[in-house]
Structures are given as C-alpha cells and as structure tokens.
MIKE-565984 format. One record per atom (N, C-alpha, C, CB): residue number from 1; residue in three letters; atom name; x, y, z. Coordinates in steps of 0.2 Angstrom, whole numbers, padded with zeros to 4 digits. Glycine has a CB too. Layout:
N
NUM ALA CA X Y Z
...
This chain:
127
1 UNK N 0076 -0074 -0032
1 UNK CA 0071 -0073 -0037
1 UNK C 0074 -0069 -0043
1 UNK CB 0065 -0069 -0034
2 UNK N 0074 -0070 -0049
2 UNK CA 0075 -0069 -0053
2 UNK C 0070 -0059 -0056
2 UNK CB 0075 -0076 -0057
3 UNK N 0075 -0057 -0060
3 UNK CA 0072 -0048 -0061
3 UNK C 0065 -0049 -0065
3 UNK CB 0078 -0042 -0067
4 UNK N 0065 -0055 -0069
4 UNK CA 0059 -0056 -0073
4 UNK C 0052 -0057 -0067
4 UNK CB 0061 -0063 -0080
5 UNK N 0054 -0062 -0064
5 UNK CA 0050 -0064 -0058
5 UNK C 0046 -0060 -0054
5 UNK CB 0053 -0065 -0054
6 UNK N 0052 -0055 -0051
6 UNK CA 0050 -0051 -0048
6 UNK C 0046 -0047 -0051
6 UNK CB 0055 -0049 -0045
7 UNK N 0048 -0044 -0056
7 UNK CA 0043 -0039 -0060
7 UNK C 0036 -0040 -0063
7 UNK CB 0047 -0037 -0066
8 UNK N 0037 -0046 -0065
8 UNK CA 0028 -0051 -0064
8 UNK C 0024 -0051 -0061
8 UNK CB 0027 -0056 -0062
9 UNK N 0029 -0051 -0052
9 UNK CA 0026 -0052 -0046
9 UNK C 0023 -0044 -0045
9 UNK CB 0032 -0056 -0038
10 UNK N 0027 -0041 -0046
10 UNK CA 0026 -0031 -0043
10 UNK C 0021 -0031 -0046
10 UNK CB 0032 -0024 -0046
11 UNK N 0019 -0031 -0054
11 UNK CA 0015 -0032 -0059
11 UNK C 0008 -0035 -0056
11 UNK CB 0018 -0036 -0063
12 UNK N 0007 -0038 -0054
12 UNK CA 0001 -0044 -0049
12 UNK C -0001 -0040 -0043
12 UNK CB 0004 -0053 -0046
13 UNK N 0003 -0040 -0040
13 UNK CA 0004 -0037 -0032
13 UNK C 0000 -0030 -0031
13 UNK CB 0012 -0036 -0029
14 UNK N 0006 -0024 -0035
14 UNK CA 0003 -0020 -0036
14 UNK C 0000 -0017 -0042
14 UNK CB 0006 -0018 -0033
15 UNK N -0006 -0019 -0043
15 UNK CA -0009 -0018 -0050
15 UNK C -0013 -0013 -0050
15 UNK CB -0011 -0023 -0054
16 UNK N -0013 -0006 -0044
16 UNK CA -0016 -0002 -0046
16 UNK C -0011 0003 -0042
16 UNK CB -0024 -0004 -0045
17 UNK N -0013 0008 -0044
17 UNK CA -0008 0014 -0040
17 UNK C -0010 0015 -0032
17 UNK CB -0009 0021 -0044
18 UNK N -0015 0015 -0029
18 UNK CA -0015 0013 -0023
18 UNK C -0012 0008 -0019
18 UNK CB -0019 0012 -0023
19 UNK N -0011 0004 -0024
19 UNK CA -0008 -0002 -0022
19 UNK C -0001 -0001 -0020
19 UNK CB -0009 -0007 -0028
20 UNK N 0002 0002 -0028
20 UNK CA 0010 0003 -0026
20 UNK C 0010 0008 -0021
20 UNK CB 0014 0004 -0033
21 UNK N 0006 0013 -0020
21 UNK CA 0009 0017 -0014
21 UNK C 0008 0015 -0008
21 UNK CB 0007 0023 -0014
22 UNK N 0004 0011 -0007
22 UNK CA 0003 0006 0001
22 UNK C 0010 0003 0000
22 UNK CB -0005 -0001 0003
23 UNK N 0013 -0002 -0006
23 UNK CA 0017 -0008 -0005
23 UNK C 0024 -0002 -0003
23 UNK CB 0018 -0014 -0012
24 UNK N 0023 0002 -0006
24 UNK CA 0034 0008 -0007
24 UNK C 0032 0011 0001
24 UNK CB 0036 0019 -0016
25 UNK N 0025 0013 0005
25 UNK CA 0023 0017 0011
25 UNK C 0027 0012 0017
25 UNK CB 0014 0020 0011
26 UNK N 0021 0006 0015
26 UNK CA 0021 0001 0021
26 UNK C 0025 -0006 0021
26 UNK CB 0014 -0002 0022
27 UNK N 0028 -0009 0017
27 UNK CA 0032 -0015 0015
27 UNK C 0040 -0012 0013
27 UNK CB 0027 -0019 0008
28 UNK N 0041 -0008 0007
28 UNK CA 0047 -0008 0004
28 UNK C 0051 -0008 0011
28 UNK CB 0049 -0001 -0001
29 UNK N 0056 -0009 0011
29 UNK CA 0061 -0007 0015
29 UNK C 0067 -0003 0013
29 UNK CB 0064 -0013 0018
30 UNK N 0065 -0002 0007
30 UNK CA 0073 0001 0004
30 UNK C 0076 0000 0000
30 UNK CB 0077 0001 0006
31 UNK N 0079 -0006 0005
31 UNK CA 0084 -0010 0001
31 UNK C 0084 -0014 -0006
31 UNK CB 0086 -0014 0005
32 UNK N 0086 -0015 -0012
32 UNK CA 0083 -0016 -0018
32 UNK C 0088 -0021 -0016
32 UNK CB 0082 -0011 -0024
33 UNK N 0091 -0027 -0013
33 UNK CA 0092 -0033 -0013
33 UNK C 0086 -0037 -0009
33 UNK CB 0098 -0034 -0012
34 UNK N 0081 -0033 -0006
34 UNK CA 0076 -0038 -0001
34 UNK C 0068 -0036 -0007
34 UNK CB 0076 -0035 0011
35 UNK N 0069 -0031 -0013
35 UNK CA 0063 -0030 -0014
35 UNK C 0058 -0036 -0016
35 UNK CB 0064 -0024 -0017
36 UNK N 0061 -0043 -0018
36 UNK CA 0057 -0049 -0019
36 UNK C 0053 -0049 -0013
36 UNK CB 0060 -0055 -0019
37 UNK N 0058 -0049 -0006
37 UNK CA 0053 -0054 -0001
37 UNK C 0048 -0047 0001
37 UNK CB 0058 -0058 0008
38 UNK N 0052 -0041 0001
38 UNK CA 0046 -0035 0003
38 UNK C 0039 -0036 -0002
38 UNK CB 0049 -0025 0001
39 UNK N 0039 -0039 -0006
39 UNK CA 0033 -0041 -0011
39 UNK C 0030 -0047 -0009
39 UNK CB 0034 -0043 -0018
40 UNK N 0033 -0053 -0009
40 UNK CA 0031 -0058 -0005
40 UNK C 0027 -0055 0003
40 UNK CB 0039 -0063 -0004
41 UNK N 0029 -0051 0006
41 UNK CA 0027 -0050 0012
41 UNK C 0020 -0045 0012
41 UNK CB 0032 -0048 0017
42 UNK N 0021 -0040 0006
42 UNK CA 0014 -0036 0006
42 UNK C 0010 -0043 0002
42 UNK CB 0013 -0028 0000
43 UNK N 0008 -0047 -0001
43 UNK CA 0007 -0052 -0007
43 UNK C 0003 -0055 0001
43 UNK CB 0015 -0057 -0012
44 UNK N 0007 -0058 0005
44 UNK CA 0003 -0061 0011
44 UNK C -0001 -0058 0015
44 UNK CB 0006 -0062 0014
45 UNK N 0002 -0050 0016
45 UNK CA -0004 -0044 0019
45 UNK C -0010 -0045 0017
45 UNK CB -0004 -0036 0017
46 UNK N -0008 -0043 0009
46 UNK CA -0016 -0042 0006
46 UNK C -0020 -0047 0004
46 UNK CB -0017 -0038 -0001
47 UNK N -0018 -0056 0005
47 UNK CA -0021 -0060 0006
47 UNK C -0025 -0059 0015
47 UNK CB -0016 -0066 0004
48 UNK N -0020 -0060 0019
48 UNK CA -0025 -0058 0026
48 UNK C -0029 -0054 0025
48 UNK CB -0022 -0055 0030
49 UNK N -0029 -0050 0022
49 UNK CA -0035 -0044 0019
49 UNK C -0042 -0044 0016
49 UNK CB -0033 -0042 0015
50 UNK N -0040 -0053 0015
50 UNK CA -0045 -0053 0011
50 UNK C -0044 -0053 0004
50 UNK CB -0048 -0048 0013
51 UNK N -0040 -0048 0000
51 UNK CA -0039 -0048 -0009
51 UNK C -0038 -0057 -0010
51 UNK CB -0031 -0042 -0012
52 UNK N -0045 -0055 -0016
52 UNK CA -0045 -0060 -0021
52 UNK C -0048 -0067 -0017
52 UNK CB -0036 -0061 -0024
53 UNK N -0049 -0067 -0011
53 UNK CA -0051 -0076 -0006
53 UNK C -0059 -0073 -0005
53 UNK CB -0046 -0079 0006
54 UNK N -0063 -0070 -0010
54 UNK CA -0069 -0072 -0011
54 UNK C -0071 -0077 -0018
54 UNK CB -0073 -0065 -0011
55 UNK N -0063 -0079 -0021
55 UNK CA -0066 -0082 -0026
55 UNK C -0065 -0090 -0025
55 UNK CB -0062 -0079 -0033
56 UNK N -0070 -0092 -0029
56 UNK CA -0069 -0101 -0025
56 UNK C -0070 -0105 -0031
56 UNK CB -0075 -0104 -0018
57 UNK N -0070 -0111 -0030
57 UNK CA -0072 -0117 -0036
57 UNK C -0076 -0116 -0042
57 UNK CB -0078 -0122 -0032
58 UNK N -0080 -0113 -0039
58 UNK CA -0087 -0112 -0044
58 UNK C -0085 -0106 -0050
58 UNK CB -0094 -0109 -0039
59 UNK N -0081 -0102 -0046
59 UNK CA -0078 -0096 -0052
59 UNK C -0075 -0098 -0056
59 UNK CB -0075 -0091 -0049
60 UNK N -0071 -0102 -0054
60 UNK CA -0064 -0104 -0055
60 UNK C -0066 -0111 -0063
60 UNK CB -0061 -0108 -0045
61 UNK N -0074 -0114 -0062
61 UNK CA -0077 -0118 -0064
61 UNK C -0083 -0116 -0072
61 UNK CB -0079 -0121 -0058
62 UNK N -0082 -0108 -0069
62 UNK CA -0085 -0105 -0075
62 UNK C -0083 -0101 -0079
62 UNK CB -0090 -0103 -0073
63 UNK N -0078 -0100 -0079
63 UNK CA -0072 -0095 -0085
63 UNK C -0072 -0101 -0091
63 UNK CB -0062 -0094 -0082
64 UNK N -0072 -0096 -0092
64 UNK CA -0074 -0100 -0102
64 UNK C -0069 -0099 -0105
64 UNK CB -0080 -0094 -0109
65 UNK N -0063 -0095 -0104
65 UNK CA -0055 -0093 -0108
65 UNK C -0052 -0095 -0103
65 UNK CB -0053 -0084 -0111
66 UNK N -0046 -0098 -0105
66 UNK CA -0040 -0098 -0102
66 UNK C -0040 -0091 -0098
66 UNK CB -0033 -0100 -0107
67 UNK N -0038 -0088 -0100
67 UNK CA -0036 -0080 -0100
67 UNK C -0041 -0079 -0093
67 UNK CB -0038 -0075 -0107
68 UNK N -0047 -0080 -0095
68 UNK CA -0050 -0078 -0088
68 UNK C -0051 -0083 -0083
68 UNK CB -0057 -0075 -0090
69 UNK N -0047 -0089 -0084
69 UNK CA -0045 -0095 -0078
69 UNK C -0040 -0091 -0075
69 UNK CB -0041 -0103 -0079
70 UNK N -0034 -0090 -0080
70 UNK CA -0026 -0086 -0074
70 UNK C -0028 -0082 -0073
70 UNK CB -0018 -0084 -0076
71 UNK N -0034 -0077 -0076
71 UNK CA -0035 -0069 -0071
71 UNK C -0038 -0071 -0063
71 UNK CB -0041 -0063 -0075
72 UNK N -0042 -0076 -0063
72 UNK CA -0045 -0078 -0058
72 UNK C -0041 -0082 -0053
72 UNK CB -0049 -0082 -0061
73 UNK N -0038 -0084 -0055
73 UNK CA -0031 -0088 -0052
73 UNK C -0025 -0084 -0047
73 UNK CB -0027 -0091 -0059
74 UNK N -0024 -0080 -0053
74 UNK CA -0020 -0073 -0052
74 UNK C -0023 -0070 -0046
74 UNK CB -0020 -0069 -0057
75 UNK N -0027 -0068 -0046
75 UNK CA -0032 -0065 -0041
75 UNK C -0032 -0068 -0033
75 UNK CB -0039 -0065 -0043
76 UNK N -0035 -0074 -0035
76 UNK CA -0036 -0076 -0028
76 UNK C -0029 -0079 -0026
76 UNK CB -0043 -0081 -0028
77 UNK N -0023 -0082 -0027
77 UNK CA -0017 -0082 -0027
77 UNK C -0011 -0074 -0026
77 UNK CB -0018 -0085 -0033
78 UNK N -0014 -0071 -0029
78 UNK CA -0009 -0064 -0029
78 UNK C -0004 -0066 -0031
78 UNK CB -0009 -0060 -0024
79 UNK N -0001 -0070 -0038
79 UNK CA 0004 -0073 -0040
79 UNK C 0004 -0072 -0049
79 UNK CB 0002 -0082 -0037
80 UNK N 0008 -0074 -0051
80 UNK CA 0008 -0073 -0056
80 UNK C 0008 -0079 -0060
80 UNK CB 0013 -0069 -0057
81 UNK N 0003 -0081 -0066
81 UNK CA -0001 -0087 -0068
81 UNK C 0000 -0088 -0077
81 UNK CB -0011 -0085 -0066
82 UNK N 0004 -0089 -0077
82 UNK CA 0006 -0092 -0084
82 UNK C 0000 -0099 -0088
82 UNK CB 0014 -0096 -0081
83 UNK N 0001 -0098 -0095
83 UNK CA -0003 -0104 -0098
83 UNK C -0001 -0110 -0096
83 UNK CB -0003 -0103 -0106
84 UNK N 0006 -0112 -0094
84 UNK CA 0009 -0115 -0092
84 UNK C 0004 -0120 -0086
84 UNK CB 0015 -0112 -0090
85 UNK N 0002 -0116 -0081
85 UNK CA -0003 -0116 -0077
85 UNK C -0006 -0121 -0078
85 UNK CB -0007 -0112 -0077
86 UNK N -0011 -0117 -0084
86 UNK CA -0019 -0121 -0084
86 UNK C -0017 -0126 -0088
86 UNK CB -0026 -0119 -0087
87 UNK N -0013 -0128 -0091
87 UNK CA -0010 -0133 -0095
87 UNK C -0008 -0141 -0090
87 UNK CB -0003 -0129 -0100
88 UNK N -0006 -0138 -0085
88 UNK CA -0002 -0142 -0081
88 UNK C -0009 -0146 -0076
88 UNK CB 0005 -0138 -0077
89 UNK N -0013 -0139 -0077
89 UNK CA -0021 -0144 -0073
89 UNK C -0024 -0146 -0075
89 UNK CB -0025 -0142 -0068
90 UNK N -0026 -0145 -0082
90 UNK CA -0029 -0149 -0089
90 UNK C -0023 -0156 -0087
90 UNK CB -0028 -0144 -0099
91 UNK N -0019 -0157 -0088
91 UNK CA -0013 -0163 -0090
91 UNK C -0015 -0167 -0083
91 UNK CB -0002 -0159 -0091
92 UNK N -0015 -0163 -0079
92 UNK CA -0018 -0168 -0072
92 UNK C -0023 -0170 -0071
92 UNK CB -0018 -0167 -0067
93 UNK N -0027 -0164 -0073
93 UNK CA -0035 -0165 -0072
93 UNK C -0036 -0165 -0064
93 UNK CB -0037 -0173 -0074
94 UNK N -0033 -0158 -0063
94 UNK CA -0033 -0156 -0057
94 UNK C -0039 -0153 -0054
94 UNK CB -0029 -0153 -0057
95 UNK N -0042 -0154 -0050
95 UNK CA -0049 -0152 -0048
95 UNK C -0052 -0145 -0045
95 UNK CB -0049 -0156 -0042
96 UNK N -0055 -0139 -0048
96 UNK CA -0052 -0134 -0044
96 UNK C -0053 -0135 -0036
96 UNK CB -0056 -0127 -0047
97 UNK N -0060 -0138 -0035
97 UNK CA -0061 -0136 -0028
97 UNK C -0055 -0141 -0024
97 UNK CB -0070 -0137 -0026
98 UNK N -0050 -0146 -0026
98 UNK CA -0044 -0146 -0022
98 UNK C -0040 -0141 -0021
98 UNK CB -0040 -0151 -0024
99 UNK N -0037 -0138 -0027
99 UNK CA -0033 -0130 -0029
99 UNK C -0037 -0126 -0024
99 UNK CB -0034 -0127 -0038
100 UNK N -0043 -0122 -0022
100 UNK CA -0044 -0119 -0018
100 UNK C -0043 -0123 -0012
100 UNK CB -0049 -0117 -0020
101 UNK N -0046 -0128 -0011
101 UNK CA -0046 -0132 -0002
101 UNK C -0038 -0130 -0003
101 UNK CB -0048 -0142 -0001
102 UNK N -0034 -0132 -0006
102 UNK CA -0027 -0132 -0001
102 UNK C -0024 -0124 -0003
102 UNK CB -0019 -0140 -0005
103 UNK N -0026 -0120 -0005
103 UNK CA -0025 -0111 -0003
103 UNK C -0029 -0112 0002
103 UNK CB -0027 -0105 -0009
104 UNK N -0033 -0113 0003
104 UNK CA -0036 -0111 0010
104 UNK C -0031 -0112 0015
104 UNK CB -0043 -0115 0012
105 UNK N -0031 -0121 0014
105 UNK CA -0026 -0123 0017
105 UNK C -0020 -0118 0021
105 UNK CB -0023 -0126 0013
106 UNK N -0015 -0117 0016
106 UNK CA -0010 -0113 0017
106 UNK C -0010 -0107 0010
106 UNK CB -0004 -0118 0017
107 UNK N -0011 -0102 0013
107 UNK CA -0013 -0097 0007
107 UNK C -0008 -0092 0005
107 UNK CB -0019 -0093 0009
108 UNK N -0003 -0094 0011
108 UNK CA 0005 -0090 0008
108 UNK C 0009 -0095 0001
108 UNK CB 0012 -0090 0016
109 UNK N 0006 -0100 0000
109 UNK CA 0010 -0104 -0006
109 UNK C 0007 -0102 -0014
109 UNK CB 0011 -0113 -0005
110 UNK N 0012 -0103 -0018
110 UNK CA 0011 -0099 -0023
110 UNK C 0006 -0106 -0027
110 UNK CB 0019 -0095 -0026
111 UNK N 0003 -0104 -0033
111 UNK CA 0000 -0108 -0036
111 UNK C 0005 -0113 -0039
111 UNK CB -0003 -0105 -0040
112 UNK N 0012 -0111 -0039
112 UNK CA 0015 -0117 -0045
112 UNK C 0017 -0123 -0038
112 UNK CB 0022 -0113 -0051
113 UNK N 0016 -0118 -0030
113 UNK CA 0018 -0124 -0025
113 UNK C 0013 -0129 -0025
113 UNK CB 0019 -0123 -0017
114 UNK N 0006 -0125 -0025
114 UNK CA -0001 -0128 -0023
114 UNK C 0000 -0136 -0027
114 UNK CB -0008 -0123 -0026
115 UNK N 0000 -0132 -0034
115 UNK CA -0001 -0137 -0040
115 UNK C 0005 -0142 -0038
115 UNK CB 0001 -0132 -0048
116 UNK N 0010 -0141 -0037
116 UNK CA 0016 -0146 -0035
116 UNK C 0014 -0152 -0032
116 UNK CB 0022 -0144 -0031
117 UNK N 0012 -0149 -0023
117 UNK CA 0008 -0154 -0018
117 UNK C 0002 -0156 -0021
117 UNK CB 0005 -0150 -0010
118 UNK N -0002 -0155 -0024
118 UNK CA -0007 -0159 -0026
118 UNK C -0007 -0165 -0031
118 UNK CB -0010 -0157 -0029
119 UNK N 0000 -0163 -0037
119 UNK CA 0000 -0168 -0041
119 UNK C 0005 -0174 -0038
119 UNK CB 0003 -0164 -0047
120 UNK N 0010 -0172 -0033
120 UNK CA 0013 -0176 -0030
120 UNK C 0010 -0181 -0023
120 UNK CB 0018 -0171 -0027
121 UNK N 0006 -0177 -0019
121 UNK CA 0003 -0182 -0013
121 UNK C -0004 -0184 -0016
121 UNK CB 0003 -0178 -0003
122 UNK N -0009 -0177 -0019
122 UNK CA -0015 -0181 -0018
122 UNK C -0016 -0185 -0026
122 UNK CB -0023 -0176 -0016
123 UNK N -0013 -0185 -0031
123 UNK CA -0014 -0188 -0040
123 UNK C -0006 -0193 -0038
123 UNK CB -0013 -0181 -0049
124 UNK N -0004 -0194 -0034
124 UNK CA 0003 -0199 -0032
124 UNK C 0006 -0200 -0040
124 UNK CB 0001 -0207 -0028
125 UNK N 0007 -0193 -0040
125 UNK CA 0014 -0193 -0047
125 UNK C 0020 -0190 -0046
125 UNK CB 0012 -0190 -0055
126 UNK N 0024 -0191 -0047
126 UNK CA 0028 -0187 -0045
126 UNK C 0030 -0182 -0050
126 UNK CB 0032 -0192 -0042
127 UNK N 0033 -0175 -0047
127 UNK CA 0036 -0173 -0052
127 UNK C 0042 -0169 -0051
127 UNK CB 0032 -0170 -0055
C-alpha cells in the first residue's frame, strides 16, 4: 500500500480520537512496515461492530451531493471513496441496492473491489 493510501485509510478508519486510541491500544503492532494491514484489520473490527452497516440502499438513494454519496459510502465501507467512485457508478449505472447486497455479501472488500465484481460478473463488462 502506498503512504498516500495508507494515510486516507488512517484518515477514514480512525476519524475520531477515540478511534485512534482503540486502533495504536488494540490493532498497531508496532511495526511501521505492517501499519497498512494493522488498519485493514481494525477497518474489519469495526465493521463486525457494526460501524457504518446501518446504512443501506435507501440512504445511499437519497443524498442529493456527490459529497454526501462518498461520505455515505465511506462510512458504511470504512474505506476511502474518491469522486472517481461515483463517477464510475453513474458510468455503469450501478444499482445501490447491488453495492450494498454484495458488502453484505462480503464486507471485508473495499468499495473499489465491490465496484470491480459488479461491473465485471453482474453488468458483464469487463474491466
């Protein structure tokens, strides 16, 4: 993972100071070459947790700004959600309530995997 990445991801993950002191108490390991996946692996905690998988379809279907799609996105993901994003599910015409069904699915993949499997097996385009 690249430093920009990672710092995105820290940024999302731990976006409140409670946050970062559960992730440096319970996840860091230390070691500043593993500190991606020590993110990746609180990232997956606090999905088991619950953070952000009260948001669904409908929310997701009533944001009026871009801005308040990726925050929404962001959230229930715990990923970091570029304009790039919503651009790429406008360009598909991607459905939300598939994008939620397959997080449910599998809720450790990040949005830009979600987005990948959808546009690839269920819109059979390849990309």
């Amino acid at each position: 993972m690249s430093k920009s990445i990672v710092n995105n991801l820290y940024n999302v993950v731990c976006n409140t100071e409670q946050r970062k002191r559960e992730f440096l108490k319970m996840f860091f390991s230390g070691d500043p070459n593993r500190f991606g996946l020590d993110l990746l692996s609180y990232r997956n905690w606090q999905i088991k947790q619950g953070r952000g998988q009260n948001i669904n379809a409908d929310d997701l279907k009533q944001a009026r700004t871009d801005e308040e799609l990726r925050q929404l996105l962001s959230e229930l993901f715990i990923d970091c959600v570029t304009s790039g994003v919503t651009k790429t599910i406008r360009k598909y015409n991607i459905a939300f309530d598939d994008i939620v069904e397959e997080h449910r699915r599998d809720p450790q993949y990040s949005i830009g995997r979600i987005l990948h499997i959808l546009i690839e097996k269920k819109y059979k385009v390849a990309v």
